[in-house]
PDB file with one MODEL, atoms N, CA, C and O in Angstrom:
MODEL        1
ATOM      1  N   UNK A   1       0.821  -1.190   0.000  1.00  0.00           N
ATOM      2  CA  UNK A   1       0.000   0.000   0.000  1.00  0.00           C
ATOM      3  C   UNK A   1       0.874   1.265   0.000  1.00  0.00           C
ATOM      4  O   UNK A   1       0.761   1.968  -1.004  1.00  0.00           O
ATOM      5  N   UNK A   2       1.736   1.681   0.966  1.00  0.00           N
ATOM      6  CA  UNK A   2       2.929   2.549   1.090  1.00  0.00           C
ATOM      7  C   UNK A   2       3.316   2.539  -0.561  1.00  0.00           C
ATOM      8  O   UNK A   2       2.977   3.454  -1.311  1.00  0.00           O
ATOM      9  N   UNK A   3       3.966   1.532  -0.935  1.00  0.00           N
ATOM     10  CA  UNK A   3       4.581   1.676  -2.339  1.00  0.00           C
ATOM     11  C   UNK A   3       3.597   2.370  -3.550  1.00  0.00           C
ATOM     12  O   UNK A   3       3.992   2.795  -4.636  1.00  0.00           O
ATOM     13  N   UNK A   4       2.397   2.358  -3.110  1.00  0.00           N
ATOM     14  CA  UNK A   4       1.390   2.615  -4.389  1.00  0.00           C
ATOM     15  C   UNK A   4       0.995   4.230  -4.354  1.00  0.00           C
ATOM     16  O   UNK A   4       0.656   5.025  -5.231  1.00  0.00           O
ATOM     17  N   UNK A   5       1.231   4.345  -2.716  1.00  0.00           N
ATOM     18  CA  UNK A   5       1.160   5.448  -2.419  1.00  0.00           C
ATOM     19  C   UNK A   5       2.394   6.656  -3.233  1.00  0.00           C
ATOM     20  O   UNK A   5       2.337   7.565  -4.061  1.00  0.00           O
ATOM     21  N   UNK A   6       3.540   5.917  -2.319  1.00  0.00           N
ATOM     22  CA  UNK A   6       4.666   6.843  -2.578  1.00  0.00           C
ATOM     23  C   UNK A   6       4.768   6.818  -4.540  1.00  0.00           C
ATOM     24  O   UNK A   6       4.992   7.945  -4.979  1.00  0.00           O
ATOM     25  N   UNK A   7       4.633   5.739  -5.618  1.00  0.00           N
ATOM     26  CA  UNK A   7       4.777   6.118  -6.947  1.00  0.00           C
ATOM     27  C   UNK A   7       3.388   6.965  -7.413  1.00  0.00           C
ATOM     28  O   UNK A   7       3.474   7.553  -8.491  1.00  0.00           O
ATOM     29  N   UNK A   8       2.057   7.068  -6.636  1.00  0.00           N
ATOM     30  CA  UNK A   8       1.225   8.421  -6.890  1.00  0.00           C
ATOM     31  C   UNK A   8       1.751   9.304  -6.803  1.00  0.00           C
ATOM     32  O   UNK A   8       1.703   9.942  -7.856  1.00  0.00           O
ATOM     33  N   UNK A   9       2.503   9.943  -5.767  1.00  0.00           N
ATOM     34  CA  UNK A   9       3.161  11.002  -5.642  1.00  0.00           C
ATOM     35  C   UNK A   9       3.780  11.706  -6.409  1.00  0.00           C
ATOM     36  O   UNK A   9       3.559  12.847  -6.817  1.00  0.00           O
ATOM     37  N   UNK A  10       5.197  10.443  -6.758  1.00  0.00           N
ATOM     38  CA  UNK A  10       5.795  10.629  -7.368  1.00  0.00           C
ATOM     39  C   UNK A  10       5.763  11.229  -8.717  1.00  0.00           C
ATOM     40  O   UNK A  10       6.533  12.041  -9.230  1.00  0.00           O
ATOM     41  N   UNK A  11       4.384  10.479  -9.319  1.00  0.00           N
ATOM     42  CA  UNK A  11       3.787  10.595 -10.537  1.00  0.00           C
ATOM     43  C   UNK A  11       3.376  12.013 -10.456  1.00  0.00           C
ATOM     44  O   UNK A  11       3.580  12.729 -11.437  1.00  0.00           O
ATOM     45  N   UNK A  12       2.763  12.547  -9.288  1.00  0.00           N
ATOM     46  CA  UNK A  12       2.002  14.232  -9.356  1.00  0.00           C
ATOM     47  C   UNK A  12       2.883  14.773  -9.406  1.00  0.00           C
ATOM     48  O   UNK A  12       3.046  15.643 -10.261  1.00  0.00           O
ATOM     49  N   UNK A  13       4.060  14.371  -8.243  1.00  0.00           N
ATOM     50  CA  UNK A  13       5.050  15.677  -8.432  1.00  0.00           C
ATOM     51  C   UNK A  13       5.591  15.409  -9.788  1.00  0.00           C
ATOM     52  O   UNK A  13       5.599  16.615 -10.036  1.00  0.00           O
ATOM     53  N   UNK A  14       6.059  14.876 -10.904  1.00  0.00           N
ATOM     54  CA  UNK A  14       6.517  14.736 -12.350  1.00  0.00           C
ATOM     55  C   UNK A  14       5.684  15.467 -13.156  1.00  0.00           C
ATOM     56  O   UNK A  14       5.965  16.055 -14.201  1.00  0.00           O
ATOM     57  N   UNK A  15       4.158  15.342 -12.322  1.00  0.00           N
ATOM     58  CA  UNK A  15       3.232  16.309 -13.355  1.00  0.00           C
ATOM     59  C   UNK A  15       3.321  17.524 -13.353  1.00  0.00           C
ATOM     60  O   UNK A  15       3.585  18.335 -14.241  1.00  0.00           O
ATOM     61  N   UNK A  16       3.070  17.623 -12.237  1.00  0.00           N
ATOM     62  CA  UNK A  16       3.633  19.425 -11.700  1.00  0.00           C
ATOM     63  C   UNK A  16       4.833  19.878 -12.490  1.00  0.00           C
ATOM     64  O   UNK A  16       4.828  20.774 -13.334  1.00  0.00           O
ATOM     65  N   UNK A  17       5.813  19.183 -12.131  1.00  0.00           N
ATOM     66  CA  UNK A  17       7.386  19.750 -12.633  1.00  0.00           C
ATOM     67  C   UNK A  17       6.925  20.034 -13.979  1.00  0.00           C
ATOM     68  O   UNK A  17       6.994  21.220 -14.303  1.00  0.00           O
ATOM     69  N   UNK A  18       6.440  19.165 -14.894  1.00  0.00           N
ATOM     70  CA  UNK A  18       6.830  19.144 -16.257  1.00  0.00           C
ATOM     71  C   UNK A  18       5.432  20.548 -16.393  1.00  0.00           C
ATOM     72  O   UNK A  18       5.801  21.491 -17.093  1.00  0.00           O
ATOM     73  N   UNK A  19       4.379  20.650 -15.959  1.00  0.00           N
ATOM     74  CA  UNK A  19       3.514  21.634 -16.364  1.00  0.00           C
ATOM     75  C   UNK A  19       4.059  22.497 -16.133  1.00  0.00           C
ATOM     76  O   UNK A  19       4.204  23.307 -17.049  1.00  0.00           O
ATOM     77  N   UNK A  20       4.625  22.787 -14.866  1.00  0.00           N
ATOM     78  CA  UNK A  20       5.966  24.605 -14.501  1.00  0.00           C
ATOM     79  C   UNK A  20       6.667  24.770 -16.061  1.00  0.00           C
ATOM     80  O   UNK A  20       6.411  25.517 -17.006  1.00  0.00           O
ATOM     81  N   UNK A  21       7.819  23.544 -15.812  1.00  0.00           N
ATOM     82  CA  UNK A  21       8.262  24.049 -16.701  1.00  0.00           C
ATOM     83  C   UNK A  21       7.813  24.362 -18.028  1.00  0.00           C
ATOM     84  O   UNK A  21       8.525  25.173 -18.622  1.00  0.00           O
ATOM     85  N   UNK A  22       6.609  23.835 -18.764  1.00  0.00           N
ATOM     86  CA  UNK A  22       5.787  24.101 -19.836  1.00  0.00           C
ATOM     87  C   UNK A  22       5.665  25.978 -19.606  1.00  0.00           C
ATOM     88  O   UNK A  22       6.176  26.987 -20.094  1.00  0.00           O
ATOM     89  N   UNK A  23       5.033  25.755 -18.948  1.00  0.00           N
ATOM     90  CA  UNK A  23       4.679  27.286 -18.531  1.00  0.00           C
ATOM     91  C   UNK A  23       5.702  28.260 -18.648  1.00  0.00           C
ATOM     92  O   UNK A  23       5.726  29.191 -19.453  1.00  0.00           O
ATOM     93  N   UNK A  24       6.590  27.962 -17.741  1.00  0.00           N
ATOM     94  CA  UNK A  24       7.660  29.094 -17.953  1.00  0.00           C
ATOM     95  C   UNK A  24       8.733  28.713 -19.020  1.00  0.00           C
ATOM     96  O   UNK A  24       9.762  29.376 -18.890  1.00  0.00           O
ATOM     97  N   UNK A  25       8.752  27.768 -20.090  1.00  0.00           N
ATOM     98  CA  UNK A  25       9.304  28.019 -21.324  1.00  0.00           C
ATOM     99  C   UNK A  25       7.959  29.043 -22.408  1.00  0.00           C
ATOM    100  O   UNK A  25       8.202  29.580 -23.489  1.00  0.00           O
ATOM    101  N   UNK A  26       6.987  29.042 -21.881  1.00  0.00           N
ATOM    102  CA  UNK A  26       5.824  29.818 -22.856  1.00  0.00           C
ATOM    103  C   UNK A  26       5.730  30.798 -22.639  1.00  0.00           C
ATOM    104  O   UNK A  26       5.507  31.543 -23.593  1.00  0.00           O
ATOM    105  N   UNK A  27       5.840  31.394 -21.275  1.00  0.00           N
ATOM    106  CA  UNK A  27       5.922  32.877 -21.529  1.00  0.00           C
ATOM    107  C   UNK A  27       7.352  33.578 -21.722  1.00  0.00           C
ATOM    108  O   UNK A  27       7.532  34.682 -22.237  1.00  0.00           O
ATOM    109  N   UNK A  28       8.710  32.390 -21.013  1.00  0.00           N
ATOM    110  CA  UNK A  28       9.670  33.257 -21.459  1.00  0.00           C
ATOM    111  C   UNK A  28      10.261  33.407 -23.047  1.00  0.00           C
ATOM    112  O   UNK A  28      10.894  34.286 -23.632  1.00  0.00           O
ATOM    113  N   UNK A  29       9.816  32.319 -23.364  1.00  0.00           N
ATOM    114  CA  UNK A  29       9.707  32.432 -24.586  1.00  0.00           C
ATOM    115  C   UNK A  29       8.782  32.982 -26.029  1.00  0.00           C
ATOM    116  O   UNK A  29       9.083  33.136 -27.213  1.00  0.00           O
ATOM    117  N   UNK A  30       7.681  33.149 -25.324  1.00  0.00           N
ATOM    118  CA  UNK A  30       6.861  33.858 -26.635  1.00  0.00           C
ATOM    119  C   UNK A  30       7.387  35.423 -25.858  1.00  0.00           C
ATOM    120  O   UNK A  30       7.074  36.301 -26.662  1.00  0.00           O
ATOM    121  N   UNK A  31       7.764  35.785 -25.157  1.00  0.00           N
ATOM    122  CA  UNK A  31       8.256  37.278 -24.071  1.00  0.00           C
ATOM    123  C   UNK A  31       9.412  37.726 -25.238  1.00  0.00           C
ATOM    124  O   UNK A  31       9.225  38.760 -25.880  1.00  0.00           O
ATOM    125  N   UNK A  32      10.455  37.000 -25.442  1.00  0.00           N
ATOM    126  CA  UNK A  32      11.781  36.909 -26.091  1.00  0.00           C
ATOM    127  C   UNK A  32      11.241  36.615 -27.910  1.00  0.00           C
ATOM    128  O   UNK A  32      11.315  37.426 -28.833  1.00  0.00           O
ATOM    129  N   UNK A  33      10.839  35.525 -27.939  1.00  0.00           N
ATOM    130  CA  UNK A  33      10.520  35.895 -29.276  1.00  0.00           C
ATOM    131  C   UNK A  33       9.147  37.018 -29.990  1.00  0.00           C
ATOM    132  O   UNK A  33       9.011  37.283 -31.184  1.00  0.00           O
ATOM    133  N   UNK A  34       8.493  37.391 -29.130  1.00  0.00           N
ATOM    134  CA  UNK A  34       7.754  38.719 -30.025  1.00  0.00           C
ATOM    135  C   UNK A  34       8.150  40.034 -30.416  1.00  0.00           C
ATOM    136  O   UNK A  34       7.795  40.791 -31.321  1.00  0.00           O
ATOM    137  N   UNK A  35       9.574  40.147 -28.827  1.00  0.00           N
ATOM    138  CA  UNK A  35      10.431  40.868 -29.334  1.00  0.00           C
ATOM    139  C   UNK A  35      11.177  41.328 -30.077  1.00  0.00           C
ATOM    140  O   UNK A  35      11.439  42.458 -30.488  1.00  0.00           O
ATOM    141  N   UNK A  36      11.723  39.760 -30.326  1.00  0.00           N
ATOM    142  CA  UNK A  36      12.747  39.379 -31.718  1.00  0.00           C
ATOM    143  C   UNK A  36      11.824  39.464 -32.904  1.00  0.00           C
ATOM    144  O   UNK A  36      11.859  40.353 -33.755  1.00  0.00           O
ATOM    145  N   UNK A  37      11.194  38.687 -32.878  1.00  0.00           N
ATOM    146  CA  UNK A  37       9.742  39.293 -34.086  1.00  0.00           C
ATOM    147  C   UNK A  37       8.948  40.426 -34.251  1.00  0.00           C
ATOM    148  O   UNK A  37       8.065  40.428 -35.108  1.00  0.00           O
ATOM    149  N   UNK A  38       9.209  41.655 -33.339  1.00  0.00           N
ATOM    150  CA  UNK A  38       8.740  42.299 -33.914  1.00  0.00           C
ATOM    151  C   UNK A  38      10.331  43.122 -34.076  1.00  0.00           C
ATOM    152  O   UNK A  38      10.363  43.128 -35.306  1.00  0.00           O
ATOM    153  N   UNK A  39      10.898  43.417 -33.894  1.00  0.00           N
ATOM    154  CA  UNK A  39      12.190  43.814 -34.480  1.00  0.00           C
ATOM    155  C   UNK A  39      12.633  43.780 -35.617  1.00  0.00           C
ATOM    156  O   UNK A  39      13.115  44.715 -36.257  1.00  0.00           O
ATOM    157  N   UNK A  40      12.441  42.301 -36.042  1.00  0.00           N
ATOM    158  CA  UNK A  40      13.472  41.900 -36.876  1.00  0.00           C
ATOM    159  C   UNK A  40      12.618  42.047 -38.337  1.00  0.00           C
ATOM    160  O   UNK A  40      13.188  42.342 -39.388  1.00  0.00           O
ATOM    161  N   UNK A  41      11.136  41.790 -38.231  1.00  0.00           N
ATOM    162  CA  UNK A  41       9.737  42.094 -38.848  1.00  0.00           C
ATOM    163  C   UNK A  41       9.586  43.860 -39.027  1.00  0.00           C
ATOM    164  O   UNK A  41       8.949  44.129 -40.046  1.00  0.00           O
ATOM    165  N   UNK A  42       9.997  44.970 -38.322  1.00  0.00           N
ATOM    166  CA  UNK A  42       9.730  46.025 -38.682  1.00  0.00           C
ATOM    167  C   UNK A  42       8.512  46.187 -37.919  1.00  0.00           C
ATOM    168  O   UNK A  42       7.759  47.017 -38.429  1.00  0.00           O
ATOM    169  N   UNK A  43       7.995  45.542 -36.637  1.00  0.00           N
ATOM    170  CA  UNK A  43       6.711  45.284 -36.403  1.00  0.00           C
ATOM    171  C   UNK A  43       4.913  44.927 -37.036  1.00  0.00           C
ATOM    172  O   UNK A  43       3.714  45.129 -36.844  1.00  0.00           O
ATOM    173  N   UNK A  44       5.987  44.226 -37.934  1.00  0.00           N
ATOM    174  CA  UNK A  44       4.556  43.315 -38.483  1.00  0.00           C
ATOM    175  C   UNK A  44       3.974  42.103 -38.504  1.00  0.00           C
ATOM    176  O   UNK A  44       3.050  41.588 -39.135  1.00  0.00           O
ATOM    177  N   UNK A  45       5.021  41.638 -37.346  1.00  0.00           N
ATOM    178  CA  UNK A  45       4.493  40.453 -36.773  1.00  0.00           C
ATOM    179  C   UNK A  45       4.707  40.173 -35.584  1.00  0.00           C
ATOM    180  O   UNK A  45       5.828  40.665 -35.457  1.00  0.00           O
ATOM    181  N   UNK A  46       4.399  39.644 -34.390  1.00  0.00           N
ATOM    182  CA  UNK A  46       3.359  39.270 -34.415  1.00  0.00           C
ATOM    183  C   UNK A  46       1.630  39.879 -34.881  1.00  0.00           C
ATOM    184  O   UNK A  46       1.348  41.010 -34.483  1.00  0.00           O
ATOM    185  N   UNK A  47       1.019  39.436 -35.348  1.00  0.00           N
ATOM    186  CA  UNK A  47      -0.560  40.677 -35.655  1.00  0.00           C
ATOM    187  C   UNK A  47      -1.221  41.238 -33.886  1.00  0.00           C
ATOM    188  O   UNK A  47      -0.893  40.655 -32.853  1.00  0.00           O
ATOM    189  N   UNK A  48      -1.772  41.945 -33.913  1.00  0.00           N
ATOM    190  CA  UNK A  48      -2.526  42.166 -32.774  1.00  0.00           C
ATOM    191  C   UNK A  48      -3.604  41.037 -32.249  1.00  0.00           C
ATOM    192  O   UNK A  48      -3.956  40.954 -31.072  1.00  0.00           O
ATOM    193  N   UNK A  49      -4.062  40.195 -33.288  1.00  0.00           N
ATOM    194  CA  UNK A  49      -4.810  39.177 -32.722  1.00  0.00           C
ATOM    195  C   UNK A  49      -4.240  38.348 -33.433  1.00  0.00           C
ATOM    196  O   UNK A  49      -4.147  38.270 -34.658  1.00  0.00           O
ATOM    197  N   UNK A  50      -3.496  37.137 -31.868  1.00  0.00           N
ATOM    198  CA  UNK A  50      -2.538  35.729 -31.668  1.00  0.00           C
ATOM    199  C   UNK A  50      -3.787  35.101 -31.760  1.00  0.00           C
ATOM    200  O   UNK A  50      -4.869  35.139 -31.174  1.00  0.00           O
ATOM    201  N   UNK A  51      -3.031  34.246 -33.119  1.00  0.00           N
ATOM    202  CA  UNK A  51      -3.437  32.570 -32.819  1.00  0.00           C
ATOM    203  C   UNK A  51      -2.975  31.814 -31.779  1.00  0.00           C
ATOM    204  O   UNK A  51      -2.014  32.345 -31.221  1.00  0.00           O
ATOM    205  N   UNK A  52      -3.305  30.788 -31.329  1.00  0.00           N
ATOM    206  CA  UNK A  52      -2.591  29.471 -31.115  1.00  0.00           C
ATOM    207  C   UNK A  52      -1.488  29.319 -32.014  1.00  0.00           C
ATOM    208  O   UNK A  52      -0.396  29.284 -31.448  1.00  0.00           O
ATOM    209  N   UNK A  53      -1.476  29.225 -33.209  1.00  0.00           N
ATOM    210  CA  UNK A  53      -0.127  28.879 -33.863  1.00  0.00           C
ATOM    211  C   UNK A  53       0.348  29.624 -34.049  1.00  0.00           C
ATOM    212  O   UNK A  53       1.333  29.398 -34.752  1.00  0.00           O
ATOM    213  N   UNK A  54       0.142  31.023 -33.662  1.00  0.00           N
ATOM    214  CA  UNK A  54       1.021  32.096 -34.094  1.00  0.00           C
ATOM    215  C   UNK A  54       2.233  32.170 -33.014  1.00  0.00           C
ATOM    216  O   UNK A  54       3.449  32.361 -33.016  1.00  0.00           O
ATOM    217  N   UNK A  55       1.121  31.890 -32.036  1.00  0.00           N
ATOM    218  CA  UNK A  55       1.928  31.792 -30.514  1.00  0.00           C
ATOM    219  C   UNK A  55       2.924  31.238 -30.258  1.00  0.00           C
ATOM    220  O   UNK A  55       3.977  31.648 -29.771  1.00  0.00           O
ATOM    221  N   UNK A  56       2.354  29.517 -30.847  1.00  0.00           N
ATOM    222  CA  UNK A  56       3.608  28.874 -30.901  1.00  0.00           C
ATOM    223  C   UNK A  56       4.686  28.824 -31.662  1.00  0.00           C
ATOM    224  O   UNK A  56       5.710  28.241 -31.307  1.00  0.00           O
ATOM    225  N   UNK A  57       4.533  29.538 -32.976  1.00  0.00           N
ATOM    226  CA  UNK A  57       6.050  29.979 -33.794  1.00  0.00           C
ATOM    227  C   UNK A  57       6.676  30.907 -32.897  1.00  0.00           C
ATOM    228  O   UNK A  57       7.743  30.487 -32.449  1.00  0.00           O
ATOM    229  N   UNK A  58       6.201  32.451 -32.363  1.00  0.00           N
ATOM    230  CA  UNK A  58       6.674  33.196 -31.675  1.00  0.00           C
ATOM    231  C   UNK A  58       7.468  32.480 -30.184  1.00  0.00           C
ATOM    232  O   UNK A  58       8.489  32.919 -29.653  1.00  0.00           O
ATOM    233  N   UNK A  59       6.729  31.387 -29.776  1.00  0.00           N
ATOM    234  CA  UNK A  59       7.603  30.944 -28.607  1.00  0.00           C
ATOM    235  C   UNK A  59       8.591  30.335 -28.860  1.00  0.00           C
ATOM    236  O   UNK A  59       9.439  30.272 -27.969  1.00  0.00           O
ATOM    237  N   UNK A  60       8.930  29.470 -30.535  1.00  0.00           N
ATOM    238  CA  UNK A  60      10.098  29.056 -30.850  1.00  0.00           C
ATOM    239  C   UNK A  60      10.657  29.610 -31.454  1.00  0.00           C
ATOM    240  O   UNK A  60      11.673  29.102 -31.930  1.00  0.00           O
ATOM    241  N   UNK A  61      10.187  31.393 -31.870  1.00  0.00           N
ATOM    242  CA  UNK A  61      11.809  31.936 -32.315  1.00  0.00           C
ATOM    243  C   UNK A  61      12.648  32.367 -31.066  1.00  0.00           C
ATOM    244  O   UNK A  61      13.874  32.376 -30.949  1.00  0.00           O
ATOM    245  N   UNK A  62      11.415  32.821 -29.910  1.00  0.00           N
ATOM    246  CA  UNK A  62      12.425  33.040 -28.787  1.00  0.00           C
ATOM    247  C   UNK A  62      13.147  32.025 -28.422  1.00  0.00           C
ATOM    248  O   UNK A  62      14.360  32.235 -28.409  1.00  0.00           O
ATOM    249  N   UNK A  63      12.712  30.773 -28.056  1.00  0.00           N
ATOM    250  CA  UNK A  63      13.727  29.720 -27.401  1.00  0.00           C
ATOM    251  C   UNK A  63      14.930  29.738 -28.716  1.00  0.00           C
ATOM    252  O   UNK A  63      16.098  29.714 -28.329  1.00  0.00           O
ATOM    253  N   UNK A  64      14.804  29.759 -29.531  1.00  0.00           N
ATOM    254  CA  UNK A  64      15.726  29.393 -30.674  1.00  0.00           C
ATOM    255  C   UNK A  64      16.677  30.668 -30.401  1.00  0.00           C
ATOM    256  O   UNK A  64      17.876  30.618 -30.675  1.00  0.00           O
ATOM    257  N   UNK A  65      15.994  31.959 -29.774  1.00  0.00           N
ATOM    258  CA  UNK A  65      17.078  32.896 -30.236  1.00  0.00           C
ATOM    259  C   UNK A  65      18.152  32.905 -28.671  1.00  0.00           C
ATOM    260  O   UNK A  65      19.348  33.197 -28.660  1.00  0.00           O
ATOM    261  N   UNK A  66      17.472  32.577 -27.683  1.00  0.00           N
ATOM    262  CA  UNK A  66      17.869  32.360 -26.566  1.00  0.00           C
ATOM    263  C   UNK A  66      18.986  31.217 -26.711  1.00  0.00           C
ATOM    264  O   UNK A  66      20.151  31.461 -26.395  1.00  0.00           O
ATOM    265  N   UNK A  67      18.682  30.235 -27.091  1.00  0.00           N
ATOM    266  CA  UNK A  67      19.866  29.148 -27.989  1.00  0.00           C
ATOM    267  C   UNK A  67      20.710  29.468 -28.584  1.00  0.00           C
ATOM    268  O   UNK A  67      21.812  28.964 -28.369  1.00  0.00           O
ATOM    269  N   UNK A  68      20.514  30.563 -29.702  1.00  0.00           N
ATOM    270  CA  UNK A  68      21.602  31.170 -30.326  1.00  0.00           C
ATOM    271  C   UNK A  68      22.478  32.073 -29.468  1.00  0.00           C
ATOM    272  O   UNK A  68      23.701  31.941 -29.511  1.00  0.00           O
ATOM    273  N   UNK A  69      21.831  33.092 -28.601  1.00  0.00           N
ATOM    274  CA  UNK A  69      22.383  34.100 -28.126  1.00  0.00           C
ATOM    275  C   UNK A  69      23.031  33.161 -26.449  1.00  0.00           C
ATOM    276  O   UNK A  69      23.612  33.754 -25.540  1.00  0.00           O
ATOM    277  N   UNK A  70      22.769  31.917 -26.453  1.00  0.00           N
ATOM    278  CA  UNK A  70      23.841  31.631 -25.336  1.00  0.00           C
ATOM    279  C   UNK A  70      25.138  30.413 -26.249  1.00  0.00           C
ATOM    280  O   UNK A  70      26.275  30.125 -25.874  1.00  0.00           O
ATOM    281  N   UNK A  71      24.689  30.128 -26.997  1.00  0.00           N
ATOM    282  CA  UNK A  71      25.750  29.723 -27.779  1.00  0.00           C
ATOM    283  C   UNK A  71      26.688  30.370 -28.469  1.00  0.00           C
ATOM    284  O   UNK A  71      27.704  29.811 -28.881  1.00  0.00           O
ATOM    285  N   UNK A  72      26.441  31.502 -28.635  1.00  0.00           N
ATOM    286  CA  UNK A  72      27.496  33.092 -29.068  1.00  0.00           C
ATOM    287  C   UNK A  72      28.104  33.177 -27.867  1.00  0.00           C
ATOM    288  O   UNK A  72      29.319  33.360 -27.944  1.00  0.00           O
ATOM    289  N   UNK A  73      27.429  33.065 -26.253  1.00  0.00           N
ATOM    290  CA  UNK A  73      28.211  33.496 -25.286  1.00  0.00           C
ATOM    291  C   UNK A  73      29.616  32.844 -25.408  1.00  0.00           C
ATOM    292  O   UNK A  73      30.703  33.395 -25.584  1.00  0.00           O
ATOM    293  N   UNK A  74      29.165  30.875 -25.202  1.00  0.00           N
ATOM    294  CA  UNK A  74      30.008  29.911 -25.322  1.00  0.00           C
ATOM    295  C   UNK A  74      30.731  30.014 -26.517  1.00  0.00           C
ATOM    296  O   UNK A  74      31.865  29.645 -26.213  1.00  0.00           O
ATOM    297  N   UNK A  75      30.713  30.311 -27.718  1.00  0.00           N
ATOM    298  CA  UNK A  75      31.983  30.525 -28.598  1.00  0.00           C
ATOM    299  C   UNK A  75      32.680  31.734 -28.163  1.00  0.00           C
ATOM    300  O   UNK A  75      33.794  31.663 -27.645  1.00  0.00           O
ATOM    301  N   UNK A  76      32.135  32.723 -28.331  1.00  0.00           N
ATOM    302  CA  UNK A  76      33.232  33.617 -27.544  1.00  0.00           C
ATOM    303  C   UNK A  76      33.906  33.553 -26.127  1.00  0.00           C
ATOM    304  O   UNK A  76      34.998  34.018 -25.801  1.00  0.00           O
ATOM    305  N   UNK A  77      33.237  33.047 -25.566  1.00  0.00           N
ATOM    306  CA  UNK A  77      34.104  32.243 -23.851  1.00  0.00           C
ATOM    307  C   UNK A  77      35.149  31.521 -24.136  1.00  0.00           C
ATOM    308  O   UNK A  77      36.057  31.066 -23.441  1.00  0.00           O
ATOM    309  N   UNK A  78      34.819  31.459 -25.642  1.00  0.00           N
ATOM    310  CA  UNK A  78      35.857  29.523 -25.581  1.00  0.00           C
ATOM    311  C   UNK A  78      37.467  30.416 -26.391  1.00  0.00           C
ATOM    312  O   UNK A  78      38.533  29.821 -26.226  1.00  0.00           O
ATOM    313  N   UNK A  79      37.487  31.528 -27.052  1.00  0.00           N
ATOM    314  CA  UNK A  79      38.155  32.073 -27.683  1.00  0.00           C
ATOM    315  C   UNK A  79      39.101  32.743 -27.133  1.00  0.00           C
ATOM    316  O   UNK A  79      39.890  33.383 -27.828  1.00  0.00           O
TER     317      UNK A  79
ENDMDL
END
């Protein structure tokens, strides 16, 4: 009984973790990429009314640019 107990737990807290982190890769990342998109766009994109999929391109140019811009750190660290 104990054992069935303690892998429920286990299982919620894994749920939890992984929904946080969902979360805070979505806003820091659509945060970072609408920026970068609207910059780099001249501000014509993102539109004023987000899709769902608009959202989610905008959250992977930020993670992508966040990727790039710490992998610039690490080549120049390494130099």
């Amino acid at each position: 009984m104990e054992e069935s107990v303690l892998a429920f737990f286990r299982m919620l807290g894994s749920l939890l973790k992984t929904i946080v982190q969902l979360i805070i890769i979505e806003r820091i990342g659509y945060g970072v990429g609408w920026v970068v998109s609207k910059a780099v766009t001249f501000g014509r994109f993102p539109s004023s009314e987000v899709t769902e999929s608009e959202r989610g391109k905008v959250s992977y140019i930020g993670l992508a640019s966040i990727a790039l811009v710490l992998l610039g750190i690490a080549v120049f660290n390494g130099m």
